[in-house]
N, C-alpha and C positions, 0 to 999 in steps of 0.2 A: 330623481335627486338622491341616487347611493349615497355619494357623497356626504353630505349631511347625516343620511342615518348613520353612516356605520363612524360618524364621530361623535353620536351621541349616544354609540355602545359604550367608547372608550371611556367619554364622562363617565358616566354610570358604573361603569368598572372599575376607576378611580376612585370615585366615591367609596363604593361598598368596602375596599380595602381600607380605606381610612376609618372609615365607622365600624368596622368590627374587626379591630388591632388586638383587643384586649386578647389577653392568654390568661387560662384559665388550667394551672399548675397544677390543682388537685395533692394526690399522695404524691408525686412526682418523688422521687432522690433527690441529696443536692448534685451527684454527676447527672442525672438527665437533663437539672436543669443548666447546668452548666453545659453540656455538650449544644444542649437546644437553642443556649442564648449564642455558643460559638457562631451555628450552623445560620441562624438568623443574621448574625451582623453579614454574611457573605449578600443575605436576601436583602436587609435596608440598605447595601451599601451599592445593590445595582449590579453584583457580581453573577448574572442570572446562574451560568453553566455549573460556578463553584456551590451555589445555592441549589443549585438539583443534587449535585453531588454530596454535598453535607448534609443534606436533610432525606435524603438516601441513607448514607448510611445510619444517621441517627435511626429512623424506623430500621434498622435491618439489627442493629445492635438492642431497641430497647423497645420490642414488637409492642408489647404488654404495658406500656407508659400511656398514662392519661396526656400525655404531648404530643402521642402519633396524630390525633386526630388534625390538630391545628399543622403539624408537621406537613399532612398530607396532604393539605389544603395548598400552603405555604410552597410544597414541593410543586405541585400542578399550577400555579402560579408563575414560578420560576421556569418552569418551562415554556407556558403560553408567552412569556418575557421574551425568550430566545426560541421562538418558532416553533417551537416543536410543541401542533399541537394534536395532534395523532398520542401521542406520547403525554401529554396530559388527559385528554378523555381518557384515554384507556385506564389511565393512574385511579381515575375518579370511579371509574364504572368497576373496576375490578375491587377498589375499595369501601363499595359503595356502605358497606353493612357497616364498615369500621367506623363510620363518619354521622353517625345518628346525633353522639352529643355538637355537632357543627351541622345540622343540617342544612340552616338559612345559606351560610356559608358554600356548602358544597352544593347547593343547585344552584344559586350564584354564578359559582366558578365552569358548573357542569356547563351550562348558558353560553358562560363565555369560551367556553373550551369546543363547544357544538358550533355555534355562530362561528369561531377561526376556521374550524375546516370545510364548512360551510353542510352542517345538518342542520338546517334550520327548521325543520321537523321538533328537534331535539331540543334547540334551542328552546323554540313554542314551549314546549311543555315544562321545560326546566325554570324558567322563566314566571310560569303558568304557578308552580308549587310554589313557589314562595311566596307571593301575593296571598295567595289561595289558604296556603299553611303559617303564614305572620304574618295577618294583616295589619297589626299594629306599627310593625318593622318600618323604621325609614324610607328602605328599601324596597318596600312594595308598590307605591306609584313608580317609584323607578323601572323596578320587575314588570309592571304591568306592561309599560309603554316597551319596552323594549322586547316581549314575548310579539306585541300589534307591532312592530318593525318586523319582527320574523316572520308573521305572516304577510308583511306585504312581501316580503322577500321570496316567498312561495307563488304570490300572485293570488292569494286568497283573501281577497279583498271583502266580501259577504262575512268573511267569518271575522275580521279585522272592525268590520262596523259593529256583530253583534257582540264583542267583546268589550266595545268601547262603550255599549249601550246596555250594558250588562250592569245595573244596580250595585252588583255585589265585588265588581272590580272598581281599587281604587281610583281610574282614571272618569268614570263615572258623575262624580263632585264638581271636575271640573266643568261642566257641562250644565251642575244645577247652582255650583255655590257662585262666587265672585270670587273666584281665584285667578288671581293676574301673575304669576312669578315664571319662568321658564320654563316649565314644563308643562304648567298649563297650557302655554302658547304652543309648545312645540305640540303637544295633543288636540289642540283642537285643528291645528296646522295637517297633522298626519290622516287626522278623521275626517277631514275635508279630499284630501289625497284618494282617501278610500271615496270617498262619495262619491268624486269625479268620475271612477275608475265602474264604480257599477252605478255611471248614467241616472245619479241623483241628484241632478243638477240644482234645481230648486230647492233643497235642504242645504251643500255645498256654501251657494249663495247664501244663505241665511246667517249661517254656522260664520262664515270670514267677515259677516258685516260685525261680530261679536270677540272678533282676535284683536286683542288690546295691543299696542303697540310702546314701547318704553319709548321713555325720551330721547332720541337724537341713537336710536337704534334701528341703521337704515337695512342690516342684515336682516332683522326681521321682518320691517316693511318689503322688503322686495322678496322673503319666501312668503310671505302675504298676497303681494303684490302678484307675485309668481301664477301661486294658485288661482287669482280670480283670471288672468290670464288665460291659462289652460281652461277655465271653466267657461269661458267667453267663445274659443276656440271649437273646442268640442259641442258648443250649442250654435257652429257655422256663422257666427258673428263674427265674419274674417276683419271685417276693415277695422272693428272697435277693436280687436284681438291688435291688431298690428299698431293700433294709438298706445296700448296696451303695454307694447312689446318695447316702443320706445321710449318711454317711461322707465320700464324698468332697467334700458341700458345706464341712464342716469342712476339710480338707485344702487347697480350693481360694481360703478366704476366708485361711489362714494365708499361701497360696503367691503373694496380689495379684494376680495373674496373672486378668484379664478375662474371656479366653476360656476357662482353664477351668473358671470359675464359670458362664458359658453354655453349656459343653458338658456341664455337667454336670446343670444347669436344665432343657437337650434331652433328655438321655439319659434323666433320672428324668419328663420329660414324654412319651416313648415308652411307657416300661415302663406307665403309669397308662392310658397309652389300651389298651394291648395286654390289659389285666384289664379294661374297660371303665368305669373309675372316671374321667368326663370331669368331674368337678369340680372334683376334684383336677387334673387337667391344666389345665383352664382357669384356675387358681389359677394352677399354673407358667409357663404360656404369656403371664398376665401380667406375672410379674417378670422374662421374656426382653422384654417390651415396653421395661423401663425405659431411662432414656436413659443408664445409664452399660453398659449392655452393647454389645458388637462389632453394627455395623451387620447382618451378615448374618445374626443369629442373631435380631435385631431383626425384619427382613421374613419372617424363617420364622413367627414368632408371628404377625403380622399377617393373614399369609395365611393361618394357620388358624383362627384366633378368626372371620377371615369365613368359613371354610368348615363352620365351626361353625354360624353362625346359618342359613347357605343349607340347609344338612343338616336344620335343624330348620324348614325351614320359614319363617323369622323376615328377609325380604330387609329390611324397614324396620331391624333391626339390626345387619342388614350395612352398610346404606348409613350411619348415624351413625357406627360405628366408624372405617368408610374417614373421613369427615366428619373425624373428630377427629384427623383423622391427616395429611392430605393438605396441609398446608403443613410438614411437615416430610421436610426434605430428606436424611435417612437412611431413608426409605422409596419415596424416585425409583424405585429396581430394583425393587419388588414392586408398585407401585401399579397398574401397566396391567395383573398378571395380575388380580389382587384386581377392579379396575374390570370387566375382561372377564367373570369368573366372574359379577358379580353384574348384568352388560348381559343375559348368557347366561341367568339363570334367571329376570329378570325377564321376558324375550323369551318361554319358556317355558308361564309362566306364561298368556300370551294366543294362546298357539296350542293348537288344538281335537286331543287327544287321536285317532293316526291307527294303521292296522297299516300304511296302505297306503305305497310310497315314496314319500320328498315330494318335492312337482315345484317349489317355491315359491311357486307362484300362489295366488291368494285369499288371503293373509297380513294379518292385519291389519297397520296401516299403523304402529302403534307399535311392533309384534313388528320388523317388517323395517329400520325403525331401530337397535332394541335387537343383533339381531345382527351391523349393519353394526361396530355400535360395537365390539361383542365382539371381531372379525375385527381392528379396527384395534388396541385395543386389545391383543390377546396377541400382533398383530406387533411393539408397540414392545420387548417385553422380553428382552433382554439377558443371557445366563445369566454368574456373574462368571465369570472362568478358573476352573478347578479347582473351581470350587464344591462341595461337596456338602452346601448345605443348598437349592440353588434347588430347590422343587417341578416335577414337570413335567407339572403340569396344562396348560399352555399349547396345547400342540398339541391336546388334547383339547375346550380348550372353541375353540380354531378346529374344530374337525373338526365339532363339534354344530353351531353357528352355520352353518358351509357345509351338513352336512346338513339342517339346517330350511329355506333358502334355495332346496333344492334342487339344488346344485350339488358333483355327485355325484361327479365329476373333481376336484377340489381338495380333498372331504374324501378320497379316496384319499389323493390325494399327502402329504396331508398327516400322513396315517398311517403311512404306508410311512415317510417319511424321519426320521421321531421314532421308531420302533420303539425303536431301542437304548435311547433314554430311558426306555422302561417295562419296561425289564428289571428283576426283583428288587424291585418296586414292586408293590402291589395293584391297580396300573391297569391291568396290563397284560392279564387277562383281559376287564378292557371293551373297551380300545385293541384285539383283535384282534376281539372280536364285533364292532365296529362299524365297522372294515375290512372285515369281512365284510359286512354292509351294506349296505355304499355298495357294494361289488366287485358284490354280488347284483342290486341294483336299477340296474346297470347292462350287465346279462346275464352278467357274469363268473363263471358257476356253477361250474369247476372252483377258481378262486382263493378265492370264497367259501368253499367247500366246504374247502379247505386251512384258511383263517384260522377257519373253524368249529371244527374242531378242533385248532387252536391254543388257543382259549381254552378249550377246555374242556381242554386238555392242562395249560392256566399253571392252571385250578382246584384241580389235584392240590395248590398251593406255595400257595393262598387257600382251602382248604376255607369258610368263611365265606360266600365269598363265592357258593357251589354254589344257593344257596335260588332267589337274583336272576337269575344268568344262564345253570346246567346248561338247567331245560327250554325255553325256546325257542331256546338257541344246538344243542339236540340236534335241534329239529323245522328250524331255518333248516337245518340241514347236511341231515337227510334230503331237504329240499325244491331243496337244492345238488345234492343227488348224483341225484336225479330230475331235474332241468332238466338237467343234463351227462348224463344219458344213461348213466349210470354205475349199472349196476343190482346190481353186487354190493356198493360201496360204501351204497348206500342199501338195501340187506337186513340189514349189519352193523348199519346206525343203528335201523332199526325194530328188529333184537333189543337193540341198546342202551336204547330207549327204554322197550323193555318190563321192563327189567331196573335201567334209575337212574331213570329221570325219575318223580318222584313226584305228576308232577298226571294224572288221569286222560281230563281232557279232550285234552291232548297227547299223550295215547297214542291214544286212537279217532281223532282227528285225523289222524294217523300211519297210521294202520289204514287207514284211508279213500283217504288219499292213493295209500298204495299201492297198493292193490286199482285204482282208477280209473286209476293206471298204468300198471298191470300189464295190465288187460283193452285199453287203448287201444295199450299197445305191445307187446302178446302175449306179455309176459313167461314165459320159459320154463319157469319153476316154477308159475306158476298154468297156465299150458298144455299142460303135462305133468296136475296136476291134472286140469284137466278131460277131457282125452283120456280116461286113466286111471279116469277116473268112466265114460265113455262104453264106455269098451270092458268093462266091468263090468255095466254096468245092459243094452247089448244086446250079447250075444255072437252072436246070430243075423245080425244085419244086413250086409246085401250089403258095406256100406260099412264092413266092419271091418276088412277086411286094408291099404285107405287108411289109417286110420287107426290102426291099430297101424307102419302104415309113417312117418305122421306121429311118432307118439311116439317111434320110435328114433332120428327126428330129430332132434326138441328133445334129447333125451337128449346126442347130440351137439355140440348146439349147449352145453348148459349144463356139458360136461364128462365125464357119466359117460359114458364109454365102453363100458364093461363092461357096464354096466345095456342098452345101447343094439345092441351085439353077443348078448345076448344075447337080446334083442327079435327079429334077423336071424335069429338061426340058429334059434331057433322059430317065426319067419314060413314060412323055407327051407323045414323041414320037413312044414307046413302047407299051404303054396302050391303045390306044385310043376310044375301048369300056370297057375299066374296072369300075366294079362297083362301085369302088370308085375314079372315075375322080376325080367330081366334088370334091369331099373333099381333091383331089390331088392338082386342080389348087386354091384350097382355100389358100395351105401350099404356095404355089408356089408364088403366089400374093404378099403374107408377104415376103419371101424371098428378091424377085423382090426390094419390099421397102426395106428391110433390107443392101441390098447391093447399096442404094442410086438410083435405077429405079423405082422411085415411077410413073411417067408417066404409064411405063409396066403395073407396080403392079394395078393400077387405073381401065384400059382398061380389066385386063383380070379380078377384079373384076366386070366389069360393064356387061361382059357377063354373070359373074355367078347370077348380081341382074335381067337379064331381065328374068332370069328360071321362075319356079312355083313350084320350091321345096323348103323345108324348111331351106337351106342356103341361100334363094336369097338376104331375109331380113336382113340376120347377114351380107353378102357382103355390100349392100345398105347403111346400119349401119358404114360399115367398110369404107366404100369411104367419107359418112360423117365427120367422126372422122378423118380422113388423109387431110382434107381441114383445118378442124379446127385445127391441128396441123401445118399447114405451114398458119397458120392466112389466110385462103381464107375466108373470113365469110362470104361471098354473097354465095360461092359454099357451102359451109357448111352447112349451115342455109335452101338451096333451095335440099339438098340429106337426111337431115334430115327429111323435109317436105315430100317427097319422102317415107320413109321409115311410119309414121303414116297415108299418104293418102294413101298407097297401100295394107298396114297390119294396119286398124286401131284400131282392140279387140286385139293387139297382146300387151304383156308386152316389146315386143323390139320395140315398137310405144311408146308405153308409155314414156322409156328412151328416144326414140327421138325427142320426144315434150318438155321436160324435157332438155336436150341438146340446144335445137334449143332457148329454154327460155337465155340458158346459152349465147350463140350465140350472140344472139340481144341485152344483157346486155354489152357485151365487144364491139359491136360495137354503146355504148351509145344509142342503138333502144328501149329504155325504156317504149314504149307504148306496143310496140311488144312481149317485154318479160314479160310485166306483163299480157296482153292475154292470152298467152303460160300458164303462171302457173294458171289462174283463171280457164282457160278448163280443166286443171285434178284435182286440185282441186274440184271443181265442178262436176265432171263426178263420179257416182255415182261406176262405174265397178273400178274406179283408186283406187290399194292397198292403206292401211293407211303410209306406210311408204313414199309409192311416193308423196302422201299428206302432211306430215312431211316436207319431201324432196322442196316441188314445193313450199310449204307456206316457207322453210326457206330462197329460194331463191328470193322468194319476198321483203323479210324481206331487206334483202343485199341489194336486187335492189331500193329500198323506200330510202336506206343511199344515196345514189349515184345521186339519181334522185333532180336536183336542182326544188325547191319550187316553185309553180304557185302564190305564194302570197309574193308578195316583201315586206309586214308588218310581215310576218312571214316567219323567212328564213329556222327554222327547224322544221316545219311542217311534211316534210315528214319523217323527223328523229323520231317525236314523234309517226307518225306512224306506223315506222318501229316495238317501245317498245311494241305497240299494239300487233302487227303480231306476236312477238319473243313470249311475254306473250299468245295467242293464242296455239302459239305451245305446250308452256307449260301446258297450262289447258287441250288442248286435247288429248295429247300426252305422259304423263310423263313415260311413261318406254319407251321410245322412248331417243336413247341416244341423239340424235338432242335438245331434251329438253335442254338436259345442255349445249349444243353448243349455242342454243337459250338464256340463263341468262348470259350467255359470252360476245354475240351478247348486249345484253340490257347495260353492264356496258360501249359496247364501243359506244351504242349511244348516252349515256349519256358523255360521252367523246367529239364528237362532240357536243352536247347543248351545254357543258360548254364554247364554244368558245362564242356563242351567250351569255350566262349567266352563271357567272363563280359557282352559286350555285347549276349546277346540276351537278359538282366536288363531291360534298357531296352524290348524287346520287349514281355516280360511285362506290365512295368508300365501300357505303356499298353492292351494288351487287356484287361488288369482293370480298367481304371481305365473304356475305355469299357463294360463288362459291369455297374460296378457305378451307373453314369449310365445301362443301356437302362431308356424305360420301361415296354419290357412284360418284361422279366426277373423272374421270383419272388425273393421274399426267399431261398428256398434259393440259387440260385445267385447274388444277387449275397453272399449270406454267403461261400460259396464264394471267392468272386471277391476278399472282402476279406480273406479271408485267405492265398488266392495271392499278392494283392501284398505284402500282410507279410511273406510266406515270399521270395520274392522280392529283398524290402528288407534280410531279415539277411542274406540271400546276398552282395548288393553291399557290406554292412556289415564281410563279411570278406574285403574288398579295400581299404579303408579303414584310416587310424589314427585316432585320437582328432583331434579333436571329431567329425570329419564321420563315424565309423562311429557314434556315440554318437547322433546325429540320424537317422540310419537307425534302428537300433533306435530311438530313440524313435519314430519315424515306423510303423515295423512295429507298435511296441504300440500306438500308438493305433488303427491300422484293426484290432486284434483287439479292442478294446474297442469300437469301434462295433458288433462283433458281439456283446459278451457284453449292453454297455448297451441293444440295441435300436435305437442310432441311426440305423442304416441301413432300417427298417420304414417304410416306409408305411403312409398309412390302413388300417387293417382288415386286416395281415398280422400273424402272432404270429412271433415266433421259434422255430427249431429248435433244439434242444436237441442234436441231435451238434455242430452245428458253433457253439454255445455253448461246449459241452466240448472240440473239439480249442481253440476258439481262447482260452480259458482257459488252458488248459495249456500255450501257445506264451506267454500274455500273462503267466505265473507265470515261468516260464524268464526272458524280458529282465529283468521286473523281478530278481528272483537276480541275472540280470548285471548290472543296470545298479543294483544296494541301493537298490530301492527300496522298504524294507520296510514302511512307513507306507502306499506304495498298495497294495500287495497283502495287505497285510492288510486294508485297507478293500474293496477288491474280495472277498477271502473273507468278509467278512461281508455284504457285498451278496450274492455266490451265496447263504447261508445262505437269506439271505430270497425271493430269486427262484428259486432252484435250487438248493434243497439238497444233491438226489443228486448233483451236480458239487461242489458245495462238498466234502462227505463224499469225495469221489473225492481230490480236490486233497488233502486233507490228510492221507489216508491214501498217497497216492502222494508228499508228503511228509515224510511219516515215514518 
């Protein structure tokens, strides 16, 4: 119902103009006030364009007059009159300081100057101040209700109810007092609106049995009427929805009122399709054709009566209806979708039925016209503001048209960035299979795999629609989750498949698929089978203690531990000179841990390090690592020492000297650990990369180690740039290298506490880290969000504007990390430093309100990264 709202902005904008006329002259001159009253008669007299211009130049001639303020109001006014309203915000926002004595006044106008070009972000809050900052004013039930218009206008219906139910907003009263006058009605009329809208059905109901009705005021009975309508609708009461529906055509043909005799034409032509009586719809669909109905209710018919004949089949009936339509100029907006729709299924039509992905080639030559056309065509279309009656097939028949083309990259994009649009619509189970699709046949088996079951997820809100696309969007995801390598995800879908999918060829299909992957990548369950077979049918054979050694294997591999331990300890028992004991009670040991008896796992490790074979060391190694993993660091640190005093030339001494450096650094033994890495360092037999390795960990340890010189507190931090630059001189195809200039921008991070100029440092080692071209996208992510962190830092040295540009500057290099931008050919994104730099990029915007991009950025993670999204939201809450 736009319609409606946005002619109860105008009221309300009417209004406020009439209730706060008064001018308030002050020291004014008598020429100010003469030029002012001049410039005024051009505004009361309606002359908008001359009224921008007189009251232009008034403020340019008399900056410093206690008149500009009402001037400027007065001037943003006369523009929103005559359209231009680009040209009033800006008037208001650039004057915003000059306008303190009109404040009510100028968020008022701001409001209405935001709502014209349609920021209704902006609106919301301008709206929001004045309630909030005059509650006594007039004007603040008014302010209130029309802020809950701006957010249904965004579709933020949750936030539209807690506003309404918000104590301390004037619209609040109407809900506890006995308030009957217009606005009460039109507020409980809107908050019912919302209700509907987040499926609170039962409060909705409650709330309209309490909407008072004036005497022989049938406009409002029938947006009364309306509502319970829709709420009958949506609670699948089709046939009382349609009693409903007829009803209000009476009510709507008393009330003259256009659009709600078209909204009521829609609504009883929903309800006939939803019982599937398309006769009757197509009856009503045509008296929405007629030409004294609202233009946009006009192209919603048009487009389905053709989507009517395509559905049946019938393109030659498509094509006369567009025919009989296409010189008339209240269906400009809907003709490119309708024209694309029927380029697309005639294109269709001459392309040869394929399972395989299309490449575009061999196309007939009419076909690859017919889709060009499609493509150009659903580019030109236009959705109005606020609409909600434009269809949003448009991206969809671009997506087909690129898919038949072969042009597998544009039908993504083209999918991804319309998503929102098939929310709550029955398209939006196709829209993600065939995301899927395109993602698949362009090897993106994890994303496929995700949007597979996405749409089978959106089937649960389309049961209907389960027949067409559950079995082969079940058999595409198990064939997703086998190409990713994902084999517990495609065990899920085969018992899925055996369990919903009702064709039985997609089940053997499935069956097959698996088996042939299973035997090609040894899958562990079939491979445990067959062991398990094997070791059954010959219990005799030489080769059965291998292979029972094999099964406790996979056992581990696939998780059961216990099953796998206990395979060991009845080998143990069994084997007890076999030649591969020792490498038995190695497996055995891990087990032991794996099934939480790490004490066991310890003890029969420590028999196999007192041997003098070549696993004693790798055991000795392994008791170390199991200390340092339950943070024992004394036993750690003293089984490490163990492992390079007993095998000192060996390279698994080496790691454990190397370790044991590691060791002493987390138990702040800072002397100890830099020992540790000066001995292999130093030791002329230690590889270069352990050298790499032993000096990077110095490097770390030099940040952390607090300064012996209280005149100089980062001393050892400048050290540290030493070491890091070290690495790099002697090392550089050594990827540490670049770990190392990573390392240097974030010591330079630290100085800057001590001295905020080696900020400027920072910036530029990240800046050349995130320019190397052989640096991974790990680190230059890394790298772009050291300079961000970096940029708030100098930001809080700064006052407005120039800290405000820092932080802008900060969020955007975190957004290059969440967007991708920083990727190169053929790198994916990391997901930590998506999520730290999310969470830095959420923080500015907080600071900087900018709650239109972070909200769109959370709805972006939704779709690329959910589990960050879900983080973000729960981390603000």
């Amino acid at each position: 119902m736009e319609f409606f709202k946005d002619k109860l902005l105008r009221f309300f904008l009417v209004l406020f103009v009439l209730a706060n006329s008064a001018t308030t002259a002050g020291t004014a001159t008598t020429a100010e006030k003469r030029d002012f009253s001049t410039a005024m008669r051009w505004y009361q007299g309606g002359w908008w364009e001359k009224a921008d211009e007189a009251l232009g130049n008034f403020i340019n001639r008399y900056p410093n007059s206690d008149l500009v303020p009402e001037a400027i109001i007065r001037r943003a006014q006369a523009k929103l009159k005559k359209g231009d309203f680009e040209g009033a915000y800006n008037l208001l926002i650039t004057n915003a300081n000059a306008l303190t004595p009109v404040q009510e006044q100028f968020f008022l106008t701001l409001g209405e100057a935001a709502w014209a070009k349609g920021d209704f972000i902006t609106a919301s809050k301008a709206f929001k101040e004045v309630w909030e900052r005059f509650p006594g004013s007039i004007n603040a039930p008014l302010a209130a209700y029309n802020q809950a218009l701006a957010l249904t206008k965004l579709s933020l219906w949750d936030d539209t109810v807690s506003l309404m139910t918000n104590p301390a907003c004037p619209l609040y009263s109407f809900f506890t007092l006995e308030i009957t006058n217009q606005l009460a009605i039109d507020t409980k009329l809107l908050y019912t609106e919302a209700l509907i809208a987040t499926k609170r059905f039962d409060e909705a109901k409650k709330i309209l049995t309490t909407v008072p009705i004036p005497p022989e005021d049938e406009c409002t009975r029938w947006r009364r009427d309306y509502q319970l309508a829709v709420l009958t609708f949506n609670c699948g009461d089709l046939t009382t929805a349609i009693n409903l529906t007829s009803n209000l055509l009476t009510s709507a043909r008393q009330c003259t009122q256009k659009p709600f005799l078209a909204e009521t034409l829609l609504l009883q032509t929903k309800c006939y399709l939803a019982i599937g009586d398309t006769n009757t719809a197509s009856t009503l669909i045509e008296s929405l054709l007629s030409s004294n109905m609202p233009t946009q209710y006009r192209q919603w018919a048009l487009a389905t009566l053709v989507e009517f004949a395509l559905k049946s089949g019938d393109d030659t009936k498509a094509a006369i209806i567009l025919n009989e339509y296409k010189d008339d100029e209240a269906f400009s907006g809907v003709f490119p979708l309708v024209s694309a729709e029927l380029a697309l299924f005639q294109a269709e039509k001459l392309i040869p039925p394929s399972t395989n992905c299309p490449t575009g080639k061999l196309l007939p030559t009419n076909a690859y016209s017919l889709l060009v056309e499609a493509i150009q065509q659903a580019s030109k279309i236009q959705v109005p503001l606020g609409s909600t009656l434009q269809v949003p097939q448009a991206p969809l028949v671009k997506a087909w048209a690129y898919w038949h083309l072969g042009d597998l990259s544009n039908c993504t994009t083209t999918l991804q960035l319309n998503l929102e649009k098939f929310k709550n619509t029955s398209e939006l189970p196709l829209a993600f299979s065939k995301l899927a699709d395109a993602q698949f046949c362009q090897g993106l088996y994890e994303s496929a795999l995700s949007n597979y079951i996405n749409a089978l997820d959106a089937l649960n809100q389309w049961p209907s629609l389960k027949a067409h696309i559950l079995p082969r969007a079940l058999y595409q995801a198990l064939a997703s989750a086998i190409y990713a390598d994902l084999p517990e995800q495609a065990n899920r879908l085969l018992e899925r498949i055996i369990r919903e999918s009702p064709t039985p060829d997609i089940q053997q299909r499935a069956f097959l698929f698996w088996g042939l992957y299973a035997t090609k990548q040894h899958d562990y369950t079939d491979a445990i089978r067959i062991l398990t077979e094997f070791c059954q049918k010959f219990p005799s054979s030489p080769l059965l203690p291998e292979a029972q050694l094999m099964l406790g294997h996979l056992y581990q591999l696939s998780g059961d531990y216990q099953k796998a331990l206990e395979i060991y300890d009845n080998w143990s028992l069994q084997n007890t000179s076999h030649q591969l004991w020792d490498h038995a009670q190695y497996k055995r040991a891990i087990a032991y841990a794996q099934c939480g008896r790490v004490e066991e796992a310890i003890n029969i490790m420590k028999q196999l390090a007192a041997k003098t074979n070549s696993l004693a060391a790798t055991a000795q190694f392994w008791i170390a690592d199991r200390y340092f993993r339950l943070s024992d660091l004394a036993k750690a640190e003293e089984n490490y020492q163990l492992v390079f005093h007993r095998w000192p030339s060996t390279e698994i001494a080496r790691r454990a000297k190397l370790n044991a450096a590691r060791v002493a650094a987390v138990r702040a033994g800072f002397n100890d650990a830099v020992k540790y890495c000066f001995e292999l360092a130093n030791d002329p037999s230690t590889p270069a990369e352990l050298v790499a390795e032993s000096l990077f960990l110095y490097g770390d340890i030099l940040t952390k180690m607090p300064s012996s010189d209280s005149t100089a507190p980062g001393a050892n931090v400048e050290e540290a740039i030493r070491v890091f630059s070290k690495i790099i001189q002697l090392f550089p195809t050594n990827e540490l290298a670049i770990h190392a200039t990573g390392r240097i921008g974030d010591c330079y991070l630290i100085l800057g506490s001590y001295n905020p100029a080696f900020y400027e440092n920072a910036l530029t080692t990240y800046s050349n880290l995130i320019t190397n071209p052989v640096a991974p996208a790990q680190i230059r992510s890394q790298a772009e969000i050291g300079l961000g962190i970096a940029l708030e830092k100098m930001a809080t040295k700064k006052s407005p504007p120039h800290s405000t540009n820092m932080l802008t500057n900060a969020l955007f290099h975190y957004l290059r990390v969440i967007y991708g931008e920083n990727l190169r050919a053929g790198e994916t994104a990391d997901s930590f430093w998506i999520k730290e730099a999310a969470v830095r990029a959420i923080k500015i915007m907080d600071d900087l309100q900018l709650a239109e991009q972070k909200k769109r950025l959370i709805e972006f993670l939704e779709h690329t990264a959910p589990d960050i999204a879900s983080f973000l939201l729960r981390r603000g809450q």
